[in-house]
Steps between C-alpha positions, in 0.01 A plus 500: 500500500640590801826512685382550901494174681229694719238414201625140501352521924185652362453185235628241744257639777227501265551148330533342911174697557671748806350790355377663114473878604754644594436846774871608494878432391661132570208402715494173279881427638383567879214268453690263339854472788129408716470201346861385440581208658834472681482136556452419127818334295635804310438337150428725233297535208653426140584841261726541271724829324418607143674774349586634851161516581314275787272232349249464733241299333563155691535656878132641435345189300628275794355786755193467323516108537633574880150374714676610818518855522803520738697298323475647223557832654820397674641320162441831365730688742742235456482550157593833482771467716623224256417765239725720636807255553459388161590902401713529801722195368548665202747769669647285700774773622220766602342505779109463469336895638082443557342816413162600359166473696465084491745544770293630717360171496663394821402124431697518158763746677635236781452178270754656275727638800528110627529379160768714394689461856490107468651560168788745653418713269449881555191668503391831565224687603403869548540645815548821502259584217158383403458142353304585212565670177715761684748309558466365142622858370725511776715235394456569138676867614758311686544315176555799280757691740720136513500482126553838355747537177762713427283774361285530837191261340366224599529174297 
């Protein structure tokens, strides 16, 4: 089990045959944005929630199925940015923040910039701190000096 999307670019990547060893951090996402195609329908691969958790048994059965490697490679970043509106629509009031190191995926990045913008919807990204899991903690301390209780603590 995991929770880093990065390790769902290192299966996808291996399962489209880009690359199976790996010689340093989210080189499977750069190879990948190579092969994305921008003039490819957005469609995405099926998934499904379960117990807050991201099913994604069908997107990688129907990868596997995929003959075309691009196309399967650009479903997949459509995918995720379906993914993400699907979580996103849940708190429809916030406004969506991208942090973490997937976001360093530029590919990913912009797709969900334009999709977001079409939507009117706000949508942030870090700009005056680092895009991985620094500003992860950074908004999680951000969180904690918004929402402190009467005795000083943090709910």
């Amino acid at each position: 089990l995991c929770s880093s999307v990065g390790r769902l670019f290192d299966g996808v990547a291996s399962l489209c045959g880009v690359i199976q060893i790996l010689n340093y951090e989210g080189e499977s996402g750069l190879r990948l944005e190579g092969f994305f195609d921008e003039l490819k329908n957005g469609q995405a691969y099926n998934f499904t929630f379960e117990n807050a958790t991201i099913n994604w048994h069908t997107m990688i059965k129907q990868i596997i199925l995929e003959p075309n490697r691009t196309k399967a490679i650009t479903r997949f970043f459509h995918t995720l940015v379906a993914m993400i509106d699907s979580i996103a629509s849940m708190h429809p009031n916030l406004p969506v923040a991208l942090t973490g190191g997937v976001f360093q995926n530029q590919r990913l990045t912009q797709l969900l910039l334009h999709f977001f913008a079409a939507k009117n919807r706000k949508c942030y990204i870090p700009t005056h701190s680092a895009t991985n899991d620094g500003s992860i903690a950074l908004g999680q301390l951000w969180y904690a000096i918004h929402n402190q209780n009467e005795n000083n603590k943090c709910y």
